[in-house]
C-alpha positions as CSV (number, residue, x, y, z in Angstrom):
1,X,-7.1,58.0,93.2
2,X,-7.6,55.9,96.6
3,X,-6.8,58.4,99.6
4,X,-3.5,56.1,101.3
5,X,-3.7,55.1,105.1
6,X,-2.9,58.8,106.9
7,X,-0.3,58.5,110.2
8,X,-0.2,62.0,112.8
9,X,3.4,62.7,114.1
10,X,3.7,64.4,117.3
11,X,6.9,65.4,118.7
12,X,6.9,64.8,122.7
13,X,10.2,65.6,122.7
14,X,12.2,65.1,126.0
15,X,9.6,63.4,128.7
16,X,9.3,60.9,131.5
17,X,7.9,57.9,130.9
18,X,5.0,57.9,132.7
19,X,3.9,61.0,131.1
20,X,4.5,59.7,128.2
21,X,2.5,56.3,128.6
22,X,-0.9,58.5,130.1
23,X,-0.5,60.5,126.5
24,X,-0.2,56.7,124.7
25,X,-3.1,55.5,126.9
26,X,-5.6,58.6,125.9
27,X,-4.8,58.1,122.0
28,X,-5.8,54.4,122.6
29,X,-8.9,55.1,124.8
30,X,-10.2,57.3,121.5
31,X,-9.9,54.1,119.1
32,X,-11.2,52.1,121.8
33,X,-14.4,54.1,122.3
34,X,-14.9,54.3,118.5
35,X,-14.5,50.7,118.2
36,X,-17.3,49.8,121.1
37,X,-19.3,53.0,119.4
38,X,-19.4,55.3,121.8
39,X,-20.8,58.8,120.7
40,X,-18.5,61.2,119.0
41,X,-16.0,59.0,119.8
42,X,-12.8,59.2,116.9
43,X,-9.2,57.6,116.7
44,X,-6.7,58.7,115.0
45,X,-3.6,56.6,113.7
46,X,-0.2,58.8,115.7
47,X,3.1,57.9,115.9
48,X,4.4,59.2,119.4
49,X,8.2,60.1,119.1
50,X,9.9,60.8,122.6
51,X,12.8,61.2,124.1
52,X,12.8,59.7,127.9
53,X,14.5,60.7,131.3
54,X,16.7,57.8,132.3
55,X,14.3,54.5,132.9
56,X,14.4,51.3,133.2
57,X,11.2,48.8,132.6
58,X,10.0,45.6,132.4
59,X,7.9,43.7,130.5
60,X,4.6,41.7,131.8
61,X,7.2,38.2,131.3
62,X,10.1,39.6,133.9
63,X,9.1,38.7,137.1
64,X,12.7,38.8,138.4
65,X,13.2,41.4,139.6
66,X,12.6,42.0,143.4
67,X,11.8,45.1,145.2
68,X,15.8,45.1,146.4
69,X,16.3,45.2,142.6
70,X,14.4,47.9,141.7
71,X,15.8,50.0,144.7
72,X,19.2,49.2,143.0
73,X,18.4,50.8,139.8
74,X,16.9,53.8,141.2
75,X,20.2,54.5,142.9
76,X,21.5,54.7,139.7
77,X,19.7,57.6,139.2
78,X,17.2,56.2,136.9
79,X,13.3,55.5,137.4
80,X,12.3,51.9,137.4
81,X,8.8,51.1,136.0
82,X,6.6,47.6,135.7
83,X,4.6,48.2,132.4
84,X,2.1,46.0,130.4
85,X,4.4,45.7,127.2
86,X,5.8,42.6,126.2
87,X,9.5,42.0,126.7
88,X,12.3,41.8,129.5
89,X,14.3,44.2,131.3
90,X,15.6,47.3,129.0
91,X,16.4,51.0,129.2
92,X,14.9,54.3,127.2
93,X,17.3,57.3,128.1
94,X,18.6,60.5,126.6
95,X,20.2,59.8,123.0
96,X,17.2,57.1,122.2
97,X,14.8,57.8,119.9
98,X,11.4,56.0,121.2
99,X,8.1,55.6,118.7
100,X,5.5,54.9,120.1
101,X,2.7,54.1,117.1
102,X,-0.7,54.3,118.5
103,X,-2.6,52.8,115.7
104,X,-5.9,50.1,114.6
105,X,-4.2,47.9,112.7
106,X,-7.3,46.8,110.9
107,X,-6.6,49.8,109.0
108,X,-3.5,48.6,107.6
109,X,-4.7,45.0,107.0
110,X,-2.5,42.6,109.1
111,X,-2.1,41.2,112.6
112,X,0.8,41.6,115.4
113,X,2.7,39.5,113.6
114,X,3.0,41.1,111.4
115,X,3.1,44.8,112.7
116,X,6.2,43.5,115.1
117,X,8.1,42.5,111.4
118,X,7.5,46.1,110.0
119,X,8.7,47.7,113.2
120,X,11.9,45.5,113.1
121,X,12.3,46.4,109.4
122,X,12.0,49.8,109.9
123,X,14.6,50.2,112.6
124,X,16.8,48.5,109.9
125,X,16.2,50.3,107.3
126,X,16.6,53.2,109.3
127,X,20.2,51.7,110.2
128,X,20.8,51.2,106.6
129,X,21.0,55.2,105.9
130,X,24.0,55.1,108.1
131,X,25.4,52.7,106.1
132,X,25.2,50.1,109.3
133,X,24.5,46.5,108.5
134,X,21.7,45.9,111.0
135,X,19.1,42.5,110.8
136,X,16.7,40.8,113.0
137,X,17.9,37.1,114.8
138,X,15.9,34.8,116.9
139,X,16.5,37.4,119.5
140,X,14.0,39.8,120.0
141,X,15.3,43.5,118.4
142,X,17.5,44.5,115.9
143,X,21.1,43.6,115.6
144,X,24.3,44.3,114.5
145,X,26.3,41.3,114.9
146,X,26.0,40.6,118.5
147,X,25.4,44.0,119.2
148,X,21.8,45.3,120.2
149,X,20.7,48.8,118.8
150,X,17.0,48.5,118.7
151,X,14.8,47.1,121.1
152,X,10.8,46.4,120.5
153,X,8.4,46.1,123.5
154,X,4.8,46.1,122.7
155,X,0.8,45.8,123.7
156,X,-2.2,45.3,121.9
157,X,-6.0,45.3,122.7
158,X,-8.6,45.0,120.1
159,X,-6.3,45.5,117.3
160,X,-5.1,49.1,119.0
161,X,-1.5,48.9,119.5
162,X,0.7,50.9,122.5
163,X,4.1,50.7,123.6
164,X,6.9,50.7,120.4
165,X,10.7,50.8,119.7
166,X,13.5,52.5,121.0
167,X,17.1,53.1,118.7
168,X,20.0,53.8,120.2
169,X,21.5,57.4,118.4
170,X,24.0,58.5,120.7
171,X,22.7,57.0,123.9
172,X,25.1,56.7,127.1
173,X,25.2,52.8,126.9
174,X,27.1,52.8,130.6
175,X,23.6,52.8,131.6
176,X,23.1,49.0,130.3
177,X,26.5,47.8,132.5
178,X,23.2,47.5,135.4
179,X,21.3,44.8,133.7
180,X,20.8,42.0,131.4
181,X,19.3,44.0,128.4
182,X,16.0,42.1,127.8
183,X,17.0,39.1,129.5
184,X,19.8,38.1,127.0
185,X,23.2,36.9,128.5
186,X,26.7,37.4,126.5
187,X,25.3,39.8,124.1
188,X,26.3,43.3,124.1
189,X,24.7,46.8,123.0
190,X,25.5,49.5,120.7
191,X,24.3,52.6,118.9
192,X,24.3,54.6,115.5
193,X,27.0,56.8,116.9
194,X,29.0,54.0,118.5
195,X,29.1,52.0,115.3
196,X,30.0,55.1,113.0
197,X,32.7,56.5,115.5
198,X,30.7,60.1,115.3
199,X,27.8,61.6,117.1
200,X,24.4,60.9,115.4
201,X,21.8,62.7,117.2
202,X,17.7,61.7,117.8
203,X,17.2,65.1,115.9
204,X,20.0,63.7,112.7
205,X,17.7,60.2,112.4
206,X,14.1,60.8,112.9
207,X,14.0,61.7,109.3
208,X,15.5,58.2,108.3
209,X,13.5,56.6,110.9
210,X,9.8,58.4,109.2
211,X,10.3,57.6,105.9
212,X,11.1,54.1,106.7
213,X,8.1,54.0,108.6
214,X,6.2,55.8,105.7
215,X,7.6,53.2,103.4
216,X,7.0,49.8,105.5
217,X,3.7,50.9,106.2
218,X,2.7,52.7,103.2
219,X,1.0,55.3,104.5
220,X,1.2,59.1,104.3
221,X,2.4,61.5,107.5
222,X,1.3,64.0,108.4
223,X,4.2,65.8,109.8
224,X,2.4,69.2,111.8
225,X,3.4,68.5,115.2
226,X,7.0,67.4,114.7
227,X,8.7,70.6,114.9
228,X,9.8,72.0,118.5
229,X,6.5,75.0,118.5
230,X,4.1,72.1,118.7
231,X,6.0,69.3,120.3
232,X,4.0,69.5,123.5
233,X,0.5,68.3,121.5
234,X,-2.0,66.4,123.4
235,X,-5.3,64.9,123.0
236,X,-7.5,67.2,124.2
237,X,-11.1,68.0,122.4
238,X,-9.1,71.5,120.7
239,X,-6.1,69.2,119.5
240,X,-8.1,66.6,118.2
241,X,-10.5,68.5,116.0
242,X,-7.7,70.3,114.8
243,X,-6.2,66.8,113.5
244,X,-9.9,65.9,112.7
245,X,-9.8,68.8,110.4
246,X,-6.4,67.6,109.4
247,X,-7.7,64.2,108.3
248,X,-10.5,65.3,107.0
249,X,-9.1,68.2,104.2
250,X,-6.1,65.6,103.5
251,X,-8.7,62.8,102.5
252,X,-10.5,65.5,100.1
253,X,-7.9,65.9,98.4
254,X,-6.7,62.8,97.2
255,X,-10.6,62.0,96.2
């Protein structure tokens, strides 16, 4: 029996942004030293699931907003941060679950294209537990009418992606009244919880949210660091042999 495509899911639980991105950027910098063959160098496929102080970035395509701008948002008691993602102007914020997937896509056999289209259909999907009609439009994100509950940003270099998705749970969506949520005029925002009329927590959907992942991407997860005791994982040389280890045992024994 062929050993399926094995994904590491590590709880960061509630954390800045920038903390957040330098764990996303050491996960990268492993796949990118195996793929220029650096010595002892190994990646590993993770999905990154987060929960972020109130933010708001922008996209390597916004160049509109000024330093007055930004000052404007901070005083809303939010950080403001430029990043290398695609995509406009958004928000992540308590209430969001964020993924970020750190993977080589050459391992799952297709391009950005089409990595963007599983990302959108899981978000969906996930929607689709909750009984909550969501689809994709020629907007960018996920929909629900005319109503925005997922958002997509992304980067890629050498087939290693960074960056990811963010679903609105029970997110304050006050937070959008400052901006034009990825530069899109007359359309509005919403969440799980504001589309069921009940509170549906990050903690009540990441379940939905993994096995739609699971299923879109056909792969296996290995789900070790998702519970609170390990949620502050990172990739230091202990860490990653232990998920070395991991890898290694789970590929023996599907042999």
């Amino acid at each position: 029996m062929a050993a399926r495509r094995l994904v590491h899911v590590i709880n960061l639980q509630r954390m800045g942004f920038m903390s957040s991105y330098d764990v996303q950027m050491r996960y990268a910098r492993y796949h990118l030293d195996q793929l220029a063959g650096k010595k002892g160098a190994q990646g590993f496929n993770v999905v990154l699931l987060v929960e972020h102080n109130p933010v708001y970035t922008i996209g390597l395509r916004d160049q509109s907003y000024s330093k007055e701008d930004e000052k404007k948002l901070r005083n809303t008691g939010a950080e403001f941060q430029r990043t290398n993602r695609g995509g406009l102007i958004t928000f992540h914020g308590p209430g969001q679950l964020v993924a970020y997937p750190i993977l080589n896509l050459k391992t799952f056999g297709f391009g950005m294209r089409d990595y963007v289209c599983n990302l959108e259909k899981t978000m969906i999907s996930t929607c689709d537990y909750f009984g909550i009609k969501a689809t994709t439009s020629a907007d960018t994100g996920v929909w629900v009418e005319d109503r925005k509950i997922g958002a997509i940003g992304i980067h890629g270099s050498r087939y290693i992606t960074t960056h990811g998705v963010s679903l609105n749970c029970n997110t304050d969506l006050s937070w959008y009244d400052h901006i034009v949520p990825c530069g899109i005029e007359g359309k509005g925002v919403t969440s799980i919880s504001e589309e069921l009329g009940s509170t549906v927590t990050i903690e009540d959907t990441y379940t939905y949210f993994l096995e739609a992942f699971k299923q879109r991407f056909e792969c296996d997860l290995d789900e070790t660091f998702l519970t609170p005791e390990h949620h502050s994982i990172l990739p230091t040389k202990e860490s990653l042999a232990k998920i070395f280890n991991m890898s290694y045992q789970a590929k023996e024994s599907q042999v």
